[in-house]
C-alpha positions in Angstrom: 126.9 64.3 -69.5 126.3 63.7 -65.6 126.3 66.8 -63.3 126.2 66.8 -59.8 122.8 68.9 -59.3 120.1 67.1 -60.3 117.8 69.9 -61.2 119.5 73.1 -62.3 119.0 76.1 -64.7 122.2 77.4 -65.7 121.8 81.0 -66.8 124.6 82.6 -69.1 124.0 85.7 -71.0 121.7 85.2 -74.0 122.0 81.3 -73.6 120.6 78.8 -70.6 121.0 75.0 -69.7 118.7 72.9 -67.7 120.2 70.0 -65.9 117.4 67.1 -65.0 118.1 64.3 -63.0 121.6 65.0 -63.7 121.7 65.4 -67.2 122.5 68.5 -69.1 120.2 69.8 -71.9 120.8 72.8 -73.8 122.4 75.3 -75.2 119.2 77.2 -75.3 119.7 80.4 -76.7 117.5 83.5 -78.0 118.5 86.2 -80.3 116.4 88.8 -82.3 114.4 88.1 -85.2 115.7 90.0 -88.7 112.7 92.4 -88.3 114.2 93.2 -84.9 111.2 93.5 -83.7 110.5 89.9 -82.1 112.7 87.4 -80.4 113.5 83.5 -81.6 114.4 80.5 -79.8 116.8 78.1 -80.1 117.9 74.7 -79.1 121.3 73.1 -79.8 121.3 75.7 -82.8 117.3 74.5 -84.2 115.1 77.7 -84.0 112.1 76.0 -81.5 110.1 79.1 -80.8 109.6 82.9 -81.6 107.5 85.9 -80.2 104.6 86.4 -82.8 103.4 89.6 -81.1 102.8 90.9 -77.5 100.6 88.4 -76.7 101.5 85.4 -77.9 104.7 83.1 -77.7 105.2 80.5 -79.9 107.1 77.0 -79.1 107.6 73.3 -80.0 110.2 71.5 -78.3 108.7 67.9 -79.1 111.1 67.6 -81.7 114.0 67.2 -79.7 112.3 64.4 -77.5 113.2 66.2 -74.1 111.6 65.2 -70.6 108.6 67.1 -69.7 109.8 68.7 -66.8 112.7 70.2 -69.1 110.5 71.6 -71.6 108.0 73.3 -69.2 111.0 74.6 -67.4 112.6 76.0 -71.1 109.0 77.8 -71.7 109.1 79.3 -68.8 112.2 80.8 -69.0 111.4 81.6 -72.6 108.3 83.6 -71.8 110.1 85.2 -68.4 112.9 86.6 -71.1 110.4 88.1 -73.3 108.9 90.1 -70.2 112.2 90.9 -69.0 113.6 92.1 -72.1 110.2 94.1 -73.2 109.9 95.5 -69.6 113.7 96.3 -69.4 114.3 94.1 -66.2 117.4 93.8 -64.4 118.9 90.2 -64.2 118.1 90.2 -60.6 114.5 91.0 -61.8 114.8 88.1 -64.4 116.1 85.5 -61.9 113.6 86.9 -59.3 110.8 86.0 -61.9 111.9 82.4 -62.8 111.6 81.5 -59.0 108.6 82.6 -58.8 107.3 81.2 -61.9 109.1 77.8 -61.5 107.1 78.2 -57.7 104.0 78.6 -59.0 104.1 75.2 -61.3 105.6 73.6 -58.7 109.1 73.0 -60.3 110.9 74.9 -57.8 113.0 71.6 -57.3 115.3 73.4 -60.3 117.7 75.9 -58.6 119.0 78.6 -60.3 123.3 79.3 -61.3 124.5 82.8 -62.8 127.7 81.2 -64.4 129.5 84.1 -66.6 130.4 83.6 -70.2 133.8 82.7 -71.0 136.7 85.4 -71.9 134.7 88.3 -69.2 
């Protein structure tokens, strides 16, 4: 599906797209693990990663054959939740540490869209 953007993170709740040279990828999603205890990853419904502890996050998008830039820009986010959620960030907080992570790997070609779920 053509957007556009050519280089977007859609942020929605517990889900996220990333849009690369106009192409959408995603959903991306995260939810708690059955221990409640750590956080998985999904993409298009396919667990990719999970937290294994407080140091360590697992995950393996090669699977899915997605372009570089998409899956570095996935971990990212990924790992920015985890702090977000174990620090009890605000969204602003959350968003405010994507730009700067996606500025310090030089990515910051991706802007960033809030878009609210559907039915709110």
């Amino acid at each position: 599906m053509a957007h556009s953007v050519p280089n977007e993170i859609i942020l929605n709740d517990d889900k996220f797209w990333i849009v690369s040279r106009q192409e959408l990828f995603g959903p991306f999603d995260y939810q708690w693990s059955g221990d409640l205890y750590g956080i998985e990853f999904t993409y298009q419904g396919q667990k990719f990663g999970e937290v294994c502890s407080d140091e360590e996050l697992f995950a393996d998008l090669k699977p899915y054959g997605l372009p570089i830039s998409v899956s570095r820009v996935a971990a990212l986010i990924a790992g920015a939740i985890v702090v977000s959620i174990r620090s009890g960030s605000s969204t602003d907080e959350r968003v405010s540490h994507i730009i700067s992570l996606l500025q310090t790997f030089e990515l910051e070609r991706f802007s960033i869209r809030e878009s609210t779920p559907r039915g709110r």
